[in-house]
N, C-alpha and C positions, 0 to 999 in steps of 0.2 A: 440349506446351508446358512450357518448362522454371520451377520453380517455388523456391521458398527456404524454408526452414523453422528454426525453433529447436529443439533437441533439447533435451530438458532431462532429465537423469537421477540421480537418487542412490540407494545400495545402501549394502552391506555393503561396505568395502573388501577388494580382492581382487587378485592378482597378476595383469596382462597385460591388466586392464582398459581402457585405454588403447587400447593394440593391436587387442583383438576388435573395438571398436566402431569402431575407424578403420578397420578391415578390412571392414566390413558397409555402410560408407560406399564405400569402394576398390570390394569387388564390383558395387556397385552404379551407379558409375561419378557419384557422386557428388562434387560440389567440395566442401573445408571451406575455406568463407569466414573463419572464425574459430572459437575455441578455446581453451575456458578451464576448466581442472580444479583440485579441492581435493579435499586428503584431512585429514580431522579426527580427526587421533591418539590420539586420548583414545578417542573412540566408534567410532575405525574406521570412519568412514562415508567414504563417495566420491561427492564433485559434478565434475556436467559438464556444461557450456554449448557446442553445439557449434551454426553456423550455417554450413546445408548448402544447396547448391543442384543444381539438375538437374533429371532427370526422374524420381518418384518415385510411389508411392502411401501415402498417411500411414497404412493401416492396415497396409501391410506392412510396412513400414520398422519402425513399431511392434512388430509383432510379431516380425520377425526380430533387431530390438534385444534382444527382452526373451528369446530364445534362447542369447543369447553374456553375459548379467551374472548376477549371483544372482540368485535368487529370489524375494527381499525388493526388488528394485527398481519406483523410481516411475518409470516412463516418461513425457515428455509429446513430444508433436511439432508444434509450432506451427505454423501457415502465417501470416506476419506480417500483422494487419491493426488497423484500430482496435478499442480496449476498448469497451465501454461502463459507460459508471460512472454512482449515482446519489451527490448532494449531501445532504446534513443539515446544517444550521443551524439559529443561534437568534436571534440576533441583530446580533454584528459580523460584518461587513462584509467585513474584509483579506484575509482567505482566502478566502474566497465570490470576493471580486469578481476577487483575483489568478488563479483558476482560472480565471472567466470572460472575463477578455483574453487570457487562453493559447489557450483553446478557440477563439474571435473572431479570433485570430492565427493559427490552424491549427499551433500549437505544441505544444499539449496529447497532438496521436495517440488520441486517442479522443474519442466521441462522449457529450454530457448525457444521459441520457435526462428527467431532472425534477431539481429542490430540493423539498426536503421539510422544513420550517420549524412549532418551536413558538411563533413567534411572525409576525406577518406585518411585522414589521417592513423583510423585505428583498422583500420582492412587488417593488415598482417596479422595484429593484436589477436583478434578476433576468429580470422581463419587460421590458428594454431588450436581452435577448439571445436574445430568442425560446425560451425555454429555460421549459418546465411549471414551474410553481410550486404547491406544495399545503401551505396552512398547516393544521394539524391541532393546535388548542391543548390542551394538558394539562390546565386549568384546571380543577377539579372531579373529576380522574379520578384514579384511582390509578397507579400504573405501569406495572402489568402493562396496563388498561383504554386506556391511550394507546398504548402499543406496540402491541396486538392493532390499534389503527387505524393507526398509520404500518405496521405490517407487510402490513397487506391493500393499503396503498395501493402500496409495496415489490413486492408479489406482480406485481402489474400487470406489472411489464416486468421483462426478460431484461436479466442486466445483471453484467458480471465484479467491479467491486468496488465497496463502498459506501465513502465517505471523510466522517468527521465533521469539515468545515471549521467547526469554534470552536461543532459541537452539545453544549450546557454540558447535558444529562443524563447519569447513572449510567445503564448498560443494563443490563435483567437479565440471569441467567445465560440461558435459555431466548430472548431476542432474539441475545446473542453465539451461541449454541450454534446458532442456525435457518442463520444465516451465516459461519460458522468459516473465518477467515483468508479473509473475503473485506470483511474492514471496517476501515481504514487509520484512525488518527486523529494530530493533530498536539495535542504537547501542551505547553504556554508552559512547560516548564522544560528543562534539561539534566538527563533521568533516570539513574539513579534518586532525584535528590535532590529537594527539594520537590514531593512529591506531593500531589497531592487539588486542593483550593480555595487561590484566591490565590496564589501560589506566587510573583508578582514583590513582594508585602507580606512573605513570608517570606523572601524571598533578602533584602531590603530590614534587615529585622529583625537576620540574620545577618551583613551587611559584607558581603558575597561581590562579587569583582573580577571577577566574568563572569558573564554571563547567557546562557540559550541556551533551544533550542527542540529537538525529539526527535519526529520520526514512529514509527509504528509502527503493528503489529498488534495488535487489540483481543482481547483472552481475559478470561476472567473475574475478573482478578488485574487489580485497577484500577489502570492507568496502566503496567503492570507486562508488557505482552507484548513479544513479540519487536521490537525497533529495528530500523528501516530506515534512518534517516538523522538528525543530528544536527549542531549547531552551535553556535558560542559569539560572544560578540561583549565588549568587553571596557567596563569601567563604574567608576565611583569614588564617593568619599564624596560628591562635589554630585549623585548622582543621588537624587533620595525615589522612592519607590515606581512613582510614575505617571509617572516621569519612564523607569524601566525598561519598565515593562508598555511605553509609548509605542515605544522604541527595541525591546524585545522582537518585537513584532507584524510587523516588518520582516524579521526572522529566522523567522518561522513561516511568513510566504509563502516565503519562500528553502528552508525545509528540507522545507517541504510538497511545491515545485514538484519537489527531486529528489528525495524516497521517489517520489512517482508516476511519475514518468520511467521510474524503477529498475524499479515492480511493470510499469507497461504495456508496457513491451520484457522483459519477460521474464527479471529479471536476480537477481532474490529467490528464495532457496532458505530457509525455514521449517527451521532445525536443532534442535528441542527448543525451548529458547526465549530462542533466537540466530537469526540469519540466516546468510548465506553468500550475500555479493555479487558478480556477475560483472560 
């Protein structure tokens, strides 16, 4: 049965790379559907995005990839199907709920498995889409002591990435580190500038003639990991503050909906702490 897959490879850069692994495709009598390579200058590194179809076996193919590139290479070889993702939230709404008409629309490409909420404010929201809801309140706990309960409740299901839709907690290093680069958040500014808390009071403060929104990958460097997708939207002296946040939250479902597009087709390569988009 003929099948399709995504290759996804980066290495050391190296002469004739290109060549071996279209050749390893060739012999194999493999189609490339598409095809998309970068080489980063600076570090010498080599991405490849390649989507292949035929008839194959994903650990050979694997294996005979990792034959013809350096040493140092990550291979992955995707069979395309749905992600499974889990939600965090706390409270609003726009992001929560814009995820959950994508999913309800069969747009999203991956499946819920739960929301996971410090506050149960969006329970209703949430169970009108048949979709597990688990409010696990902080209240009285320290951080570490609420983490160790959203983490146990986490363990529960199998799941490719966790996405903080507007979850307003710091995580410790030891929750980022359990799940490493597998935890997306959107966060209401155009990074790197106004980081931390309030951030549309601070642009507000500043004058600033644009506002935007910034996904990315969560590391321990708050606010600070690898960007996936970004946006700006343009603003003037009649806006106050809540006037921005208001028009802002428009732009974080917008920049939210393509970072996940990007991570769940497979299009996000983790360069240091940059990306490399295919």
């Amino acid at each position: 049965m003929e099948k399709r897959a995504r290759v996804l490879i980066d290495c050391e850069d190296a002469k004739g790379l290109v060549y071996q692994i279209s050749k390893v495709f060739y012999d194999r009598g493999l189609n490339i559907d598409n095809n998309r390579e970068f080489v980063d200058k600076e570090y010498k590194r080599f991405f490849m995005r390649t989507v292949v179809s035929g008839h194959f076996d994903v650990e050979e193919l694997h294996d005979e990839l990792a034959s013809v590139v350096p040493a140092d290479a990550r291979i992955r070889v995707i069979e395309p199907s749905d992600k499974k993702i889990i939600l965090l939230a706390t409270k609003e709404s726009h992001a929560l709920g814009d995820i959950l008409v994508r999913h309800a629309d069969g747009e999203l490409d991956a499946t819920i498995e739960c929301v996971i909420a410090n506050h149960n404010t969006l329970e209703t929201l949430v169970k009108r889409f048949d979709i597990p809801f688990f409010y696990i309140s902080a209240e009285g706990l320290s951080r570490e002591e609420h983490e160790s309960k959203v983490m146990a409740c986490i363990d529960q299901f199998k799941f490719d990435y966790m996405v903080l839709a507007k979850y307003m907690r710091i995580l410790t290093p030891a929750f980022v580190e359990a799940y490493e680069k597998k935890i997306v958040n959107i966060h209401h500014s155009f990074l790197p500038a106004f980081i931390g808390a309030n951030p549309y009071k601070q642009a507000y403060e500043r004058g600033v003639k644009i506002i935007g929104a910034t996904a990315h990958f969560v590391t321990n460097d708050l606010d600070e990991g690898p960007i996936i997708a970004q946006d700006v939207i343009p603003v003037n002296h009649r806006f106050e503050w809540k006037d921005m946040q208001k028009a802002g939250r428009d732009v974080e479902k917008i920049v939210l909906s393509r970072a996940l597009a990007l991570v769940l087709h497979d299009r996000v390569f983790v360069n240091g702490n940059k990306t490399v988009i295919f």
